[in-house]
N, C-alpha and C positions, 0 to 999 in steps of 0.2 A: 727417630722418635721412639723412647721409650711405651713398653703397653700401659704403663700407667700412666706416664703423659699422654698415649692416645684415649685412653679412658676418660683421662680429663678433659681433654677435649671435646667428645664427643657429649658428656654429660655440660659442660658446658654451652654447646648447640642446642642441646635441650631446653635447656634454662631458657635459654632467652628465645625459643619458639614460645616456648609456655607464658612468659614473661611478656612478650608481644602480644597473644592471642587473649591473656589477659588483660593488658593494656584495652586496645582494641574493644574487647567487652564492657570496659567498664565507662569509657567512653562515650560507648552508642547507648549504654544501657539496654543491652542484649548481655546473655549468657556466652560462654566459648561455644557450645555447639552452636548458635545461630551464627558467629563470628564465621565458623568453620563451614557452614551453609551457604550465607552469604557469598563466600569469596568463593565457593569451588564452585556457583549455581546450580546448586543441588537444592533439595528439599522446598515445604510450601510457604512459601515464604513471601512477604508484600514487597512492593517493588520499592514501595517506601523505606522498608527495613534493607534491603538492599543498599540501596543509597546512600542511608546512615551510616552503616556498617563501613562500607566503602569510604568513605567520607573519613572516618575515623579512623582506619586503617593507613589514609596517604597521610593524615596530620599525626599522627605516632611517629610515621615513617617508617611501617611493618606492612608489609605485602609476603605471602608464603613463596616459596619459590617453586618455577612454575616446575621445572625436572622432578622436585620433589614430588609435587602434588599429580603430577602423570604416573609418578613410577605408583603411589598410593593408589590411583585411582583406576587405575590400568585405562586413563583416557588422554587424547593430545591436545586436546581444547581447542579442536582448531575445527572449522564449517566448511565447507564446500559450497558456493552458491554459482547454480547452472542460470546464465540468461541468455530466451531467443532475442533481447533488446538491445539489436549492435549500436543503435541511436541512444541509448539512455534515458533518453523520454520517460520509462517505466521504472529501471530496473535503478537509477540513481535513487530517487525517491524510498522504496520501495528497502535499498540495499540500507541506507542509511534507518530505519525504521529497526531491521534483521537485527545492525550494530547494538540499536541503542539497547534492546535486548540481551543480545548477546555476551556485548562489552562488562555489564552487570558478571559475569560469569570470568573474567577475562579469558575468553574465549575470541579467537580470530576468525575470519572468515578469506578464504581464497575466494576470487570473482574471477569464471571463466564464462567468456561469448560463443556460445555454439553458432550464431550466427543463422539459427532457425535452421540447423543441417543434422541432423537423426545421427550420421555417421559421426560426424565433429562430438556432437554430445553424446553418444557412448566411448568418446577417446576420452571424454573430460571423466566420464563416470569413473571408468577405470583407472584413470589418473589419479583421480583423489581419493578412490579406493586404496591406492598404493603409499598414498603417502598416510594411511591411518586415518582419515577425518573420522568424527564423532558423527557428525548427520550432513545431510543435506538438503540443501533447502531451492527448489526446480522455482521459477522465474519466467514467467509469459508477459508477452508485451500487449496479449489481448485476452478478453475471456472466455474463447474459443475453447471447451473442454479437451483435455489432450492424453496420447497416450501415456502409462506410468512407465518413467525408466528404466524399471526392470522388474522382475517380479523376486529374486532373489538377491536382494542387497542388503548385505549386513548390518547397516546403521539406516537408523529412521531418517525418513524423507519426506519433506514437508511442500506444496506444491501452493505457489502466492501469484493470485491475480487470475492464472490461468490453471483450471482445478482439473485433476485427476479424474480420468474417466470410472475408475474404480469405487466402489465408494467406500472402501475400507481405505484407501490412502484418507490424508489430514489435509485438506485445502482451505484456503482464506482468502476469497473472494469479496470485493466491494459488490452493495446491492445496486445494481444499475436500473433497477426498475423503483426504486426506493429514491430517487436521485432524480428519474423524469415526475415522479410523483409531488417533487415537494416543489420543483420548477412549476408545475403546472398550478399548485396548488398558491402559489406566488402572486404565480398572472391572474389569477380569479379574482384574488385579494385586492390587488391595485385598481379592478374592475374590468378587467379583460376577458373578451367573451367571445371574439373572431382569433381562435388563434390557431396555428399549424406549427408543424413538424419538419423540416429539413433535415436529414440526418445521410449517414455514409451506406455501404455498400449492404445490400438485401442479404446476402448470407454471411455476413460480419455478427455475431455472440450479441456483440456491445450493442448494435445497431438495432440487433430485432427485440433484445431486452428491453432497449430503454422506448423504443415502439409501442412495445407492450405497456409499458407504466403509462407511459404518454394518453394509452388509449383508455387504460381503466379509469385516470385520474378526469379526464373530458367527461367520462358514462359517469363516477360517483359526483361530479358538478350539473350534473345533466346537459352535456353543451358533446356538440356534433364537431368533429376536429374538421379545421379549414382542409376542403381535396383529399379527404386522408393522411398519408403518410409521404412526405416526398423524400424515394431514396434518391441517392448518388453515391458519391463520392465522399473521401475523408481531406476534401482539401478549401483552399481560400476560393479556386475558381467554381465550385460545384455551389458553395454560398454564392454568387454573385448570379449562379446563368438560374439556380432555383429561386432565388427573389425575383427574379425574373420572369419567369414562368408563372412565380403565384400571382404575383401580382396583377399579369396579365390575364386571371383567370378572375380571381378573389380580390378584386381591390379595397373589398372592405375590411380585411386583416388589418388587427389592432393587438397581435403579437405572435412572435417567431421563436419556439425553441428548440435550439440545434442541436444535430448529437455531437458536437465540437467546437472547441471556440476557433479552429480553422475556420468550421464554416460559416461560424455567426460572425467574425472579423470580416470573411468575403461577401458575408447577409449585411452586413452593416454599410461598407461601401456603397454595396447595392442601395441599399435604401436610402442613400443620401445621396446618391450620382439619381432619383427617380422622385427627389423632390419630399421626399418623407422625414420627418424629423422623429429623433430616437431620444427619449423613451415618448414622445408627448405624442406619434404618429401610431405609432410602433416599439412596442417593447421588442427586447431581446432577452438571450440566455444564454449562454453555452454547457459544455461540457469539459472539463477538466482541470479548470482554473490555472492556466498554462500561462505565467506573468507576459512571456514576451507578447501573448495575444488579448490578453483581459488588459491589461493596462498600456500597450502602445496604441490604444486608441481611444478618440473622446467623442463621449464619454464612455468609463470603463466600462467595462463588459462584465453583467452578473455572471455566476459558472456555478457547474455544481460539480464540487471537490468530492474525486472518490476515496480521498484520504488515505492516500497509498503508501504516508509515512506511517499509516498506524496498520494499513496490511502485514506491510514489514515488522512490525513489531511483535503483531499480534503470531507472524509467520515463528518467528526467534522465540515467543513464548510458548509458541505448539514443540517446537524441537528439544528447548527445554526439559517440558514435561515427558515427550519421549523418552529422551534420555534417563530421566529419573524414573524409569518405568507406569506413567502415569498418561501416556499417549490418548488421542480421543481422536478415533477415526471420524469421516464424515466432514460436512459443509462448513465451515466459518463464516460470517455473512459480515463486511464492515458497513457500522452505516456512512453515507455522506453525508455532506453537510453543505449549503447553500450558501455562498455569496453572494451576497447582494448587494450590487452597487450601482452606479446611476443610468444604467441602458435597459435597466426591470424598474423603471420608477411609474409615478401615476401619468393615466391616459390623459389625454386633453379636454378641458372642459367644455362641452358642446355649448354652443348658446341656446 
């Protein structure tokens, strides 16, 4: 090749970048810099205008190329996300939230399973250190505050569901006491007024959280929680031997909110092998709005969702902003949100 055919060439590449990012703009009816925002996920920008942008960019059929845009930006667009959640339970949820963020950015995410092992998860740190990632984003399977992965790591680190002991790291935590509160606040509404707690293990984060809501939300109704608090377990038989026990105590409970739908599916059995009919005897509630247990049983099972897709979201838009230098240390709080379906329905009509 000639250097005037390569000149030509090269000015031709030009062209039709410019030609595209124009395209593209005129389109979404954004400018080329927001064109140019949009795709790198950089700058302040609505998630709406993202999407557009995006949107208009695959119907041109102009996307930047990604080598190009690493070598410009001196970044690989790529996340690192650590979970102690070898089960998935949390971190599917949770990962897919990070995506729907992130992908705005066409940015990737690597997902490695420390497996809850300190050692495992500084092989991963280092790992994806090596391979260049932009940030990372730490992953707990419960709200247990936890150590920070290191204190000298070059890209920002973003900590979802299970929050940074630090308080300068960036954590996004669902409110779990926000969550026994709207539950409780449910059962009053339907007319319930005998109602207790079953929930899992006495020094479980989740457990003494949602405790705590349980017991503010009884004191601002003015009503005395049935037995206190009963702990156990996070499972279906700890629902069944605790309905059990209340019942044998408080037979006049006329509603049970669990800290799982494990153990409100084990509470519900319970109440139906003891002659109780749900919601007309005995309301229920759970915790987590987990399909295979809110809806393999009838009637379903209300729950209260900590909205773990929007953790993750919210986690991918803290890293974000890192990135673009606009970081915001400190607490994230997501709120939940209440399902209600027919095992929080109204009491039985006395005669």
């Amino acid at each position: 090749m000639t250097e005037n055919s390569f000149r030509e060439s090269g000015r031709a590449a030009r062209d039709s970048t410019a030609s595209g990012i124009a395209a593209v703009a005129a389109l979404a009816g954004v400018s080329t810099g927001t064109v140019s925002k949009a795709l790198n996920g950089t700058g302040q920008l609505r998630e709406s205008t993202r999407l557009r942008v995006r949107a208009a960019a695959e119907e041109v059929g102009w996307l930047p190329n990604g080598s190009a845009r690493s070598m410009r930006s001196g970044r690989t667009y790529t996340v690192g996300v650590i979970t102690t959640d070898s089960y998935g339970r949390f971190s599917i949820p949770i990962l897919r939230g990070v995506e729907d963020a992130l992908g705005l950015g066409e940015m990737l995410c690597f997902l490695c399973d420390s497996r809850d092992d300190p050692i495992r998860e500084q092989h991963y740190v280092r790992t994806l250190l090596a391979r260049q990632v932009d940030g990372i984003i730490a992953v707990g399977r419960k709200e247990d505050p936890r150590i920070p992965l290191g204190r000298d790591i070059p890209v920002p680190v973003i900590y979802a569901f299970a929050p940074s002991t630090d308080p300068e790291d960036c954590s996004v935590i669902g409110d779990e006491q926000g969550g026994a509160r709207r539950a409780i606040d449910h059962l009053v509404k339907t007319g319930r007024r005998r109602i207790a707690h079953i929930t899992g293990l006495e020094n479980h984060a989740s457990a003494v959280l949602r405790a705590e809501g349980f017991r503010t939300a009884m004191a601002e109704h003015g009503l005395e929680p049935v037995d206190g608090v009963w702990f156990g377990s996070w499972s279906e038989e700890w629902g069944h031997n605790g309905v059990r026990s209340l019942l044998a105590s408080s037979p006049d409970v006329d509603a049970i909110f669990c800290g799982s739908d494990q153990i409100a599916r084990g509470a519900a059995y319970e109440l139906a092998a003891l002659g109780r009919s749900i919601p007309e005897d005995v309301a229920l509630i759970g915790v987590d709005n987990w399909s295979p247990f809110t809806d393999g049983y009838r009637p379903h099972l209300s729950s209260v969702d900590l909205n773990l897709t929007t953790i993750g979201r919210r986690a991918g838009e803290a890293l974000l902003k890192a990135l673009d230098g606009r970081g915001e240390p400190g607490i994230q709080t997501v709120d939940p949100e209440l399902i209600v379906r027919e095992s929080s329905g109204p009491a039985r009509r006395r005669p």
